[in-house]
N, C-alpha and C positions, 0 to 999 in steps of 0.2 A: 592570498588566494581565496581570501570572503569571500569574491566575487563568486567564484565558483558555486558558490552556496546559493549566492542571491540568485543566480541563472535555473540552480534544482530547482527554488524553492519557486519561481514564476515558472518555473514547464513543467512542473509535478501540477499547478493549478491547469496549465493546459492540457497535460492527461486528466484531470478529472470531470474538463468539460466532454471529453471524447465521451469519458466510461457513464457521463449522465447523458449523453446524448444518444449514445447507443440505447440505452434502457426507454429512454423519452417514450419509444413507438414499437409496442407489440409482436407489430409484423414486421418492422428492420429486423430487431434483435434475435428475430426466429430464424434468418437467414446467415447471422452471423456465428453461426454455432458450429462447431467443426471438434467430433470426439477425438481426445490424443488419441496417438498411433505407438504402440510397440514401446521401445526406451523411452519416451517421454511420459507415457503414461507413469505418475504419481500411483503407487500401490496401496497407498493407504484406502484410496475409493475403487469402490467397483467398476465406477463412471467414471471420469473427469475429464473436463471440456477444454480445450483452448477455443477462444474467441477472436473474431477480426480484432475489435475493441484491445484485446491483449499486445496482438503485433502494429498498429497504430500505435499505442501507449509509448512501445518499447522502443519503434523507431523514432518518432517522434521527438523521446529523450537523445538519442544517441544525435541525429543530426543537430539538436538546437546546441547541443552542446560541443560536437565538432564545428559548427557555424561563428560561436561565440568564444570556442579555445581549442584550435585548429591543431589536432592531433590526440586531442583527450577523448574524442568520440570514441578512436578506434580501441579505447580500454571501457568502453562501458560494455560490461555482462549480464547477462539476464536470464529469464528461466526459459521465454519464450524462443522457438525456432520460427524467422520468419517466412517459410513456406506453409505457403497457404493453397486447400484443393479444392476446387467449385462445385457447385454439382453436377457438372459435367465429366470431374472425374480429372481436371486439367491444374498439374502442381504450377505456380506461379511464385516468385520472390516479391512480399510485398515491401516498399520502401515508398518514403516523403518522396515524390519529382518537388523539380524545380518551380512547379506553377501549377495551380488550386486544380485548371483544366485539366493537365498530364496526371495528376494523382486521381482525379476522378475517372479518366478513359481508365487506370490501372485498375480502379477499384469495382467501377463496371465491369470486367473482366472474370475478376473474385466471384460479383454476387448474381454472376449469368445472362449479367445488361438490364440488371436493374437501374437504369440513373439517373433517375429521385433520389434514390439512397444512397447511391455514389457521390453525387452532387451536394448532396445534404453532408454525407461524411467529409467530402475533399474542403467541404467551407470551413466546418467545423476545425479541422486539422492544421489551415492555416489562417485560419484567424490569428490577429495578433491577440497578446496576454499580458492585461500592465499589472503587477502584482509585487509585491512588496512590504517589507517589516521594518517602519524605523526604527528598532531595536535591533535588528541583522545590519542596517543600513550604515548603522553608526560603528559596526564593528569592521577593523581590516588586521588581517593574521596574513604573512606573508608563507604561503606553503609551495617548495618548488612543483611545479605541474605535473616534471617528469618522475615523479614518486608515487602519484595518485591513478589510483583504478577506482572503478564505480561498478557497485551490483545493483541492479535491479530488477523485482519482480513489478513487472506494470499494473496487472491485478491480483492481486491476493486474495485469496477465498473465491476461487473462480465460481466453484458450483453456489455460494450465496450470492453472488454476483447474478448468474444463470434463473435461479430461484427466485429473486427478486423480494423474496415477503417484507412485508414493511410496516406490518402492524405486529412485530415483535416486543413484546412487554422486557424491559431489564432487572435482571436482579442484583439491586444495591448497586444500579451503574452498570452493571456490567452485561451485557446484551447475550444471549447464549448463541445464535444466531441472527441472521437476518440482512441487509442492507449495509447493517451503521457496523458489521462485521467487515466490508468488502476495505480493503487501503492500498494506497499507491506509496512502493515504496522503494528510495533512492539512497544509498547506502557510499558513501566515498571512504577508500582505505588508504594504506600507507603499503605500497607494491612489494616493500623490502617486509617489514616486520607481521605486514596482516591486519594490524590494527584498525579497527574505525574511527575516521577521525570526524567524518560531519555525515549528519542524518538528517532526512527529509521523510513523514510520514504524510500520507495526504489522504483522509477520512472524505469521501467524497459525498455520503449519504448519511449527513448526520441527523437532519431535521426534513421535513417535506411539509409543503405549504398544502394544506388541504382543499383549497379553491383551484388553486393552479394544477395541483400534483407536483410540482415541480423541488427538486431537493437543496440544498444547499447542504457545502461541506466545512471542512477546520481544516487547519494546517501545521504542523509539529515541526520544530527543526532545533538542533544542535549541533555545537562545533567543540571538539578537544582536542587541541593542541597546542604544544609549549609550556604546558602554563595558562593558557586563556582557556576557561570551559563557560558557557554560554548557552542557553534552550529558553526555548518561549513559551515556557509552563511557569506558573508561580504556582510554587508549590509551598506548603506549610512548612514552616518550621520543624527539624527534626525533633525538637524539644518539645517544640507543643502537641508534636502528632504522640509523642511517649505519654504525652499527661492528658488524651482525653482528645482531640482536636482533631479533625479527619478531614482529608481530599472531599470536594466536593462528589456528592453522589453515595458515599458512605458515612453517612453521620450516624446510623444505627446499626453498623457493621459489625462493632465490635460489643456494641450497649448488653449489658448483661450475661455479657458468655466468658469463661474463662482461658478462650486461647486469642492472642491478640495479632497473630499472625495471619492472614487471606492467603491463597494461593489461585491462580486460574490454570485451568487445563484443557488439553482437548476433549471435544465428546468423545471421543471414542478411546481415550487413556483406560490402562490396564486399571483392571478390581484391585489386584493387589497395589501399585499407587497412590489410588484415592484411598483405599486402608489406610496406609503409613502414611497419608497429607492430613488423615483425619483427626489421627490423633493428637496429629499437631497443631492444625489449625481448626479443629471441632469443623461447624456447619459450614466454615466460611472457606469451603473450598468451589467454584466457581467453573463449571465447564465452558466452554465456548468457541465459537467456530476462527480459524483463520489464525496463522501465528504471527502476522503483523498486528493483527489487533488483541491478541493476549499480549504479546511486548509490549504495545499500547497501553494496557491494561495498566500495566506495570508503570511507564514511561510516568502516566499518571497518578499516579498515586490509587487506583482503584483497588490496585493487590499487591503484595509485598514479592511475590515471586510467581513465576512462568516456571511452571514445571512440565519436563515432554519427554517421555521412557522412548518413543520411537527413533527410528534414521528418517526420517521424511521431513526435518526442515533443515533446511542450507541456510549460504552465506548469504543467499538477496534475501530472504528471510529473516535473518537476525542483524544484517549490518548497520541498518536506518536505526533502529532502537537503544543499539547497542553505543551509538556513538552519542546519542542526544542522553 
């Protein structure tokens, strides 16, 4: 059940042409903004937004993957509710139709009959997407179908998504906020025990061409199960990183300080945490937006642990990370 992975890891690259294509243009992405309502609303912000770009991502996952393994759609979870209200004040269910046309009349609908943007989004949506790792390629794990559920958050760190800045400086790697904060992430477990067994993380903003504007992103994935564990990071040696040897992006993380441990958190973590991180890990405690990409952080080798005192991150939050 590789395969299943191969299918995330090419339509996690298809949501992240949504969530750049959305941002592409100003005046789209100003239409696409819709503040949560009531229990959806995330407490941690005063604000927080769901996006068209969000329930596109989410559906988008769920049909390719009911299309390609006919009944596993109906277990993909996510953060997102796809009812979506216009400005006209009119609730609609958005979903993939069957044909680029049908999804755009829906989508003209959403944005008030705008359809330029409709048009432009329903292309974007069914585009085909060839993408692929011959290092996933080579690998096949048979895992039976009917065990597996899927979490997923389509965009993470919605309000830096919203925000868009994109001349964020990082420290020692590690972004506090910004763009290269925003990830698509797809999380596959085991229905019986809870476990994550294969992660897809998909950085969609990681570099931006300055002639163009235009972003490119990376793409993260792991698979554990049986006995085969498997991710498309090379990472150092645990022996060399003990004797001096560091993840790319912290080669003077630890240079001259006597705690050798990093930690990332959120901006807004309790005083009293970063106290007790401090002592442990001196300077090298590291705020930063979005908890797919402090998991990231980690995934990577940028910081040795993800620490987070709050209730405000869940399973599609931690399951992608957790299995790679």
């Amino acid at each position: 059940m590789s395969a299943v992975l191969r299918e995330l890891l090419r339509v996690s690259e298809k949501a992240a042409d949504i969530a750049r294509a959305c941002r592409q243009q100003d005046a789209l992405f100003q239409l696409l903004i819709e503040e949560k309502k009531g229990g959806e609303k995330n407490k941690k912000f005063a604000v927080d937004f769901k996006t068209l770009a969000d329930v596109l991502v989410q559906e988008v996952i769920k049909q390719s993957v009911e299309n390609k393994f006919p009944g596993l759609g109906k277990k993909v979870l996510g953060e997102e509710s796809n009812e979506f209200t216009n400005d006209l004040g009119e609730k609609m269910i958005v979903r993939l139709c069957p044909t680029e046309e049908e999804t755009a009349e829906l989508l003209s609908r959403v944005l008030g009959g705008n359809k330029s943007a409709s048009e432009a989004l329903a292309r974007v949506v069914h585009q085909d997407v060839t993408f692929g790792d011959p290092a996933l390629d080579a690998v096949e794990v048979n895992i039976p179908q009917d065990t597996l559920g899927i979490w997923v958050d389509p965009i993470d760190s919605t309000y830096q998504y919203i925000k868009g800045s994109a001349d964020i400086k990082s420290n020692q790697g590690i972004f506090p906020s910004g763009l290269q904060c925003v990830t698509i992430l797809i999380g596959v477990y085991d229905l019986h025990t809870g476990v994550p067994l294969m992660g897809v993380i998909n950085q969609p903003f990681v570099s931006q061409d300055l002639n163009t504007l235009r972003w490119k992103g990376q793409r993260y994935w792991g698979l554990s199960y049986s006995g085969t564990n498997i991710h498309s990071l090379q990472l150092p040696d645990p022996e060399r990183r003990s004797s001096g040897a560091r993840s790319p992006g912290t080669e003077d993380a630890g240079r001259g300080r006597p705690h050798g441990l990093s930690a990332v958190i959120s901006t807004s973590e309790k005083a009293a945490v970063r106290a007790a991180l401090a002592r442990v890990c001196g300077e090298r405690v590291f705020p930063a937006a979005g908890a797919g990409y402090k998991s990231l952080c980690v995934v990577q080798g940028l910081a040795d642990v993800y620490v987070s005192s709050d209730d405000t991150t869940f399973k599609w939050d931690s399951c992608a990370a957790h299995a790679i």
